[in-house]
C-alpha positions in Angstrom: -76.9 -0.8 46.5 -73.0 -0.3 45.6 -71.0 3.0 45.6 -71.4 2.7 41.0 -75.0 2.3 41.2 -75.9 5.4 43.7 -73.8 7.4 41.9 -75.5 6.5 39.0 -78.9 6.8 40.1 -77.9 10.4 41.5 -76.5 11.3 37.9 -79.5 9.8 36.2 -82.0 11.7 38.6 -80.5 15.1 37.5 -81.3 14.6 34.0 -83.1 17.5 32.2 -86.5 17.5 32.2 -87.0 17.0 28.5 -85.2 13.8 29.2 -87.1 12.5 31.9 -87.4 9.0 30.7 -83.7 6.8 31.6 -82.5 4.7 29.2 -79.5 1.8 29.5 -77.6 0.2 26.8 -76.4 -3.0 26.9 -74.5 -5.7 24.8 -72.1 -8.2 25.2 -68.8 -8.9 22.9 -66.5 -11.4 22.1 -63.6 -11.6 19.7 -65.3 -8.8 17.8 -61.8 -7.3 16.1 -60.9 -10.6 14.3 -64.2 -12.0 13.9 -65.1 -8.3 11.5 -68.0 -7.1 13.7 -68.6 -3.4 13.2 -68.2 -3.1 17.4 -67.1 0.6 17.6 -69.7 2.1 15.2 -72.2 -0.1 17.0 -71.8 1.3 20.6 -71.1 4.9 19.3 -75.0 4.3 17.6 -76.1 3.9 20.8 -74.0 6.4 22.9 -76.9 9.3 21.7 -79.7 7.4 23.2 -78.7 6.4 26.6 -77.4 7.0 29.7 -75.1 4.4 30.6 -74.1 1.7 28.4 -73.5 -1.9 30.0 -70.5 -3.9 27.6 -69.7 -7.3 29.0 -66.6 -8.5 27.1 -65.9 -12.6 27.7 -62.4 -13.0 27.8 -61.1 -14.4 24.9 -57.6 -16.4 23.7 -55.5 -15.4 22.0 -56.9 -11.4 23.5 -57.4 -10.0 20.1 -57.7 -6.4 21.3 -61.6 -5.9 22.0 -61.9 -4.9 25.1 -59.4 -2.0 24.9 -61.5 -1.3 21.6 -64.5 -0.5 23.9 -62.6 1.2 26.5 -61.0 3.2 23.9 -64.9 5.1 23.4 -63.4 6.7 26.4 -66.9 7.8 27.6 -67.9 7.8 31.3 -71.3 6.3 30.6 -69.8 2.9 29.1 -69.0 0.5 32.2 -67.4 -2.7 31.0 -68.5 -6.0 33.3 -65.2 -8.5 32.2 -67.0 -12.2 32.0 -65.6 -15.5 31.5 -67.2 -17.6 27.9 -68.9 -21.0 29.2 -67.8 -23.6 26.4 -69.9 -25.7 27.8 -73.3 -23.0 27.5 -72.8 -23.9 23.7 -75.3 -21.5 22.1 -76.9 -20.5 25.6 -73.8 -18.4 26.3 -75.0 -16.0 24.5 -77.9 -15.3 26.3 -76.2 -15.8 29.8 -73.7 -12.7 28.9 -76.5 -10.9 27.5 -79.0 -10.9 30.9 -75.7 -10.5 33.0 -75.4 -7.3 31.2 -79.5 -6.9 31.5 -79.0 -7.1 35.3 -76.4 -4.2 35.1 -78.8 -1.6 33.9 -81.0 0.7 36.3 -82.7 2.6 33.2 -86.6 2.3 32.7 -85.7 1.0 29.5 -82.9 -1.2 28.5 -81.9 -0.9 25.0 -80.1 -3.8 23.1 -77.7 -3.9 20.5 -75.7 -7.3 19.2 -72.2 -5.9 18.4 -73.3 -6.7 14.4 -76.1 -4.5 14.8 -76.3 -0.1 14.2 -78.6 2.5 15.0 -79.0 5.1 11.8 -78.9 8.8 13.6 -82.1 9.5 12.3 -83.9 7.5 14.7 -82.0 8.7 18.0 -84.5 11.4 18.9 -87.6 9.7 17.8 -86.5 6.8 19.8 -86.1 8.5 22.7 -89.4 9.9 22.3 -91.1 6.4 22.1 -89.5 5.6 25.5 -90.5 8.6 27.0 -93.9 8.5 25.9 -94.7 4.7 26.8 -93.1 4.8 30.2 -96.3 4.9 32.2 -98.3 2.7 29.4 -97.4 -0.7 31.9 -98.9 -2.9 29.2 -95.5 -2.7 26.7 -93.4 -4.9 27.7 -90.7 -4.1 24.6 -90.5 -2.0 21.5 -89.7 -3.8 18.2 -87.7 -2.4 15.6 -87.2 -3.2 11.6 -84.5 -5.0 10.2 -82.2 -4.3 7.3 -79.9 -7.5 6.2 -77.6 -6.6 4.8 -75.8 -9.2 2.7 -72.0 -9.6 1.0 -71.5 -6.3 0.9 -73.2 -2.8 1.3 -75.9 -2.6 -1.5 -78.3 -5.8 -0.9 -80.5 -6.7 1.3 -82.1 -10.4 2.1 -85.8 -9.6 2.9 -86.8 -13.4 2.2 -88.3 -15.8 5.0 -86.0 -16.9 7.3 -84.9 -13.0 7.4 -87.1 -11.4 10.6 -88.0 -8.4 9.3 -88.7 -7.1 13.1 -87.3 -7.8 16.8 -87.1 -6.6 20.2 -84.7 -4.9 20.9 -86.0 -2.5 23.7 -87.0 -3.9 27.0 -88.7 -2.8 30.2 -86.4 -3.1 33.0 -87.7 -4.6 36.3 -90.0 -6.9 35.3 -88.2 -10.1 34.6 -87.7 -10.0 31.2 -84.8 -12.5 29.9 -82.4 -13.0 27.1 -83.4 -16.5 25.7 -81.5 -19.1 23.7 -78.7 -17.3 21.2 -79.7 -14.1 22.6 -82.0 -13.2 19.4 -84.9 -12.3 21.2 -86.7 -11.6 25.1 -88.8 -13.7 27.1 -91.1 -12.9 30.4 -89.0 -15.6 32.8 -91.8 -17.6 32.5 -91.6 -18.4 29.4 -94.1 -16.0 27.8 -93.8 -14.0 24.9 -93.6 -9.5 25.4 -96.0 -7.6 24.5 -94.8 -5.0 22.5 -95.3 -1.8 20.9 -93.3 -0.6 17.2 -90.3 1.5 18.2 -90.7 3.4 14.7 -86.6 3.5 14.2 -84.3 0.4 12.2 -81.6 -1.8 12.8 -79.3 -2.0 10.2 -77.7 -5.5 10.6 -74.2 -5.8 9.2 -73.4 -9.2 10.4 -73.3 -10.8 6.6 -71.5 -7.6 5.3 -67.5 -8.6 5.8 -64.8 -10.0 3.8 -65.3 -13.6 2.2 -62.3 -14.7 4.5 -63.7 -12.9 7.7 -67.5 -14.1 7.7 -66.0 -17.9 7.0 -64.5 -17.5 10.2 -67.1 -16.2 11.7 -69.3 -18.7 10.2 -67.4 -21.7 11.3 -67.2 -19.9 14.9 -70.9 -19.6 14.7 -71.9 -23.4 14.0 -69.1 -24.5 16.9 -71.3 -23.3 19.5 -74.4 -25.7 17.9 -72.7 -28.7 16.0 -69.9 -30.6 16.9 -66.8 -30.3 15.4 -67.2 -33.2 12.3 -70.4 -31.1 11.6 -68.9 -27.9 11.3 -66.4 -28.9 8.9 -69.6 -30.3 6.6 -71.6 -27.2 6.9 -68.7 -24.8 6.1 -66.1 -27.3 3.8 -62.5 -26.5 3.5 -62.6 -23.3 1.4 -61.2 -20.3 2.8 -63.4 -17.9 1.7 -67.7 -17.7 1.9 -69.5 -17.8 -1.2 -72.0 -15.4 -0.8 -73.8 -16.5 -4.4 -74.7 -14.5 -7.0 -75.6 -11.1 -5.1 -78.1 -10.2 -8.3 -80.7 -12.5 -6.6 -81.1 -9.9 -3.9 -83.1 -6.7 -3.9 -80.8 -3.5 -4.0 -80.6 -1.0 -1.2 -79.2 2.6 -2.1 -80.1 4.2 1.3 -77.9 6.4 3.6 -76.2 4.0 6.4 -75.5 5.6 9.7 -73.1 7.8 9.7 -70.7 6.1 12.0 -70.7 3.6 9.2 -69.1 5.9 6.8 -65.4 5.2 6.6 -66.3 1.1 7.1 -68.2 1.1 3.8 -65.9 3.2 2.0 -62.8 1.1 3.4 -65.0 -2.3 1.7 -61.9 -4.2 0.0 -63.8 -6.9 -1.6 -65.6 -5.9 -4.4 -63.7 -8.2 -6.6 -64.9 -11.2 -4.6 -68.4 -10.7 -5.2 -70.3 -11.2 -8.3 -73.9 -10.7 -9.3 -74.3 -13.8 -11.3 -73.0 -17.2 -11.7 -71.1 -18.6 -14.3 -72.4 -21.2 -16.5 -72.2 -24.2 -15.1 -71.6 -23.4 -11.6 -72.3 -26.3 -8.9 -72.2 -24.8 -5.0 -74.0 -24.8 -2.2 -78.1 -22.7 -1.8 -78.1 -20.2 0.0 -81.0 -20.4 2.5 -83.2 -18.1 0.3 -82.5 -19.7 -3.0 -83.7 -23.0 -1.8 -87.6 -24.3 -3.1 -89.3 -24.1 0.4 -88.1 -20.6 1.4 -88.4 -19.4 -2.3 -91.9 -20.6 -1.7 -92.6 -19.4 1.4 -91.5 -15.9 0.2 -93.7 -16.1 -2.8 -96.7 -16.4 -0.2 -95.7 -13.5 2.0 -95.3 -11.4 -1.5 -98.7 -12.1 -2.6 -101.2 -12.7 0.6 -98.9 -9.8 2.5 -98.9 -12.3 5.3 -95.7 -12.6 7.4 -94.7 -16.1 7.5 -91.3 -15.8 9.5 -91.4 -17.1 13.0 -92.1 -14.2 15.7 -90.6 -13.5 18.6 -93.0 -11.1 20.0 -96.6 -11.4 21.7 -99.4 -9.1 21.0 -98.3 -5.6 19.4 -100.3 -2.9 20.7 -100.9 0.1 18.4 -99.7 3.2 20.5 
C-alpha cells in the first residue's frame, strides 16, 4: 500500500461514529468545458457524500481548461489520476477510465457520477443513510437511483422508452464489480448482472440540456467514438446547431434543481432557439421518442405499468 492510500485509510478510520460507513466518489472527464457538461456543479453534488473523490481527467487537444476546472474545487478529498484517451477503445474508453478511477477508491461504497449527471441536496443525508445501513447486508451488490432527463432546456423531461428511468450508480467496492461498454452501467467481472437495492435519492441528468451549438458538438463527438467518420456526418448533417423538436411533446418539470445548479439555469441563453411546436409544414429528423415503435412501446408501459426499457440491473431486493 502507497504513502496516499495509508494516509487515507488513517483519515477515513477517524471518521465520526455517525459516519461509520466510507464512501468514494469517482468519475472520469474529458473535454468537459467546451463540450457544455455541467462538471463543477456535478463534483460539488457529490463533495457532501463522500470521503475522497477519484477524477481521472484524459488528456485532451487542444487542453480546453478541465482539469484546472477540477483542481480549482480546491478540496483535499478530490485526487485527480491524469490518463491518456485510447482512440482506438472507441466507445470502451469510457469504461476503461471509469474502472481506472473504480480501482482508485478504498471506500465500502463507491459512488458514480458521469460529469452530465447531479445529485439534488436533498438526497445527501438520506443517501448516506442507505450506505450505512446496507453495509453488512452482503447480498447488494449496488444501489439504483431515478433518472430525470432533462431535455433542450430546464423545464422538460423525456420519460419515454429508450429513457432508463433507473441505474446504478452506487457500487460495492472489493468485489469485482466493472464498468462495462460506454460506462452506462456495472457488471460482476464475469459478466453477471448486480444485485441491487433502491438508493431512494435522483439523478438529475443534464446531458441534453445545453445550447443548440454545444450539444451538436457534443453529439457529433459522441457518434465518433461508434461510427466512422462518413456515418457521423449522416447521423448529425451539416447544420450547426441540434434541433431538439418541438419541446411541447414532452411532459413539463417545474421541480427545484440542485442547488449548485442555480446560476447554470438562470445563465440559460437559448430560449429563443427552442420552440414548443413546429411550424406548418416542417420536414426534419424524429426524435427517438416521436418515432412509431418507441411511441408504441411507451403507450404499453403507460397502460400495463410494465417497464419495457432494457435493465441494467439483476434482482432488486426490497430493503
Amino acid at each position: 500500500m502507497g504513502s496516499f492510500e495509508a494516509t487515507q485509510l488513517r483519515r477515513l478510520s477517524t471518521t465520526p461514529a455517525r459516519q461509520p460507513v466510507r464512501i468514494s466518489g469517482f468519475t472520469f472527464v474529458r473535454n468537459a468545458v467546451s463540450l457544455g457538461y455541467p462538471l463543477r456543479e456535478s463534483l460539488q453534488s457529490v463533495l457532501p457524500v463522500v470521503d475522497e473523490l477519484i477524477v481521472v481527467v484524459a488528456a485532451a487537444e487542444p487542453d480546453d481548461g478541465t482539469r484546472a476546472l477540477v483542481a480549482s474545487l480546491g478540496d483535499d478529498r478530490v485526487r485527480i489520476v491524469d490518463a491518456a484517451w485510447d482512440e482506438e477503445r472507441g466507445e470502451r474508453a469510457y469504461a476503461d477510465l471509469t474502472n481506472l478511477a473504480l480501482d482508485a477508491c478504498i471506500g465500502d461504497w463507491c459512488l458514480y457520477m458521469q460529469a452530465d449527471e447531479v445529485l439534488h441536496e436533498d438526497d445527501h443525508a438520506r443517501l448516506r443513510d442507505r450506505c450505512r445501513a446496507l453495509l453488512a447486508d452482503e447480498r447488494v451488490d449496488g444501489l439504483l437511483f431515478d433518472y430525470l432527463h432533462f431535455f433542450g432546456d430546464y423545464g422538460h423531461v423525456q420519460k419515454g422508452q429508450g429513457w432508463y428511468p433507473t441505474e446504478i450508480r452506487v457500487v460495492r467496492n472489493g468485489s469485482g464489480i466493472r464498468s462495462v461498454r460506454d460506462a452506462q452501467s456495472f457488471r460482476h467481472a464475469d459478466g453477471r448482472r448486480l444485485t441491487v437495492a433502491r438508493a431512494r435519492a435522483t439523478v438529475f441528468h443534464y446531458g441534453w440540456a445545453r445550447h443548440p451549438s454545444v450539444m451538436q458538438k457534443k453529439t457529433r463527438e459522441f457518434w465518433s467514438h461508434r461510427v466512422s467518420e462518413q456515418d457521423v456526418d449522416a447521423r448529425c448533417g451539416s447544420a450547426l446547431d441540434f434541433d431538439y423538436g418541438p419541446l411541447g411533446r414532452l411532459p413539463r418539470w417545474d421541480g427545484k434543481h440542485p442547488e449548485v445548479m442555480k446560476d447554470r439555469v438562470a445563465a440559460m441563453d437559448w430560449q429563443a432557439s427552442l420552440r414548443e411546436t413546429d411550424p406548418p409544414g416542417t420536414i426534419r429528423a424524429l426524435h427517438r421518442d416521436e418515432q412509431w415503435l418507441y411511441r408504441f412501446l411507451t403507450g404499453v408501459t403507460r397502460l400495463t405499468g410494465i417497464d419495457l426499457n432494457h435493465k441494467n440491473h439483476g434482482r432488486m431486493l426490497r430493503v
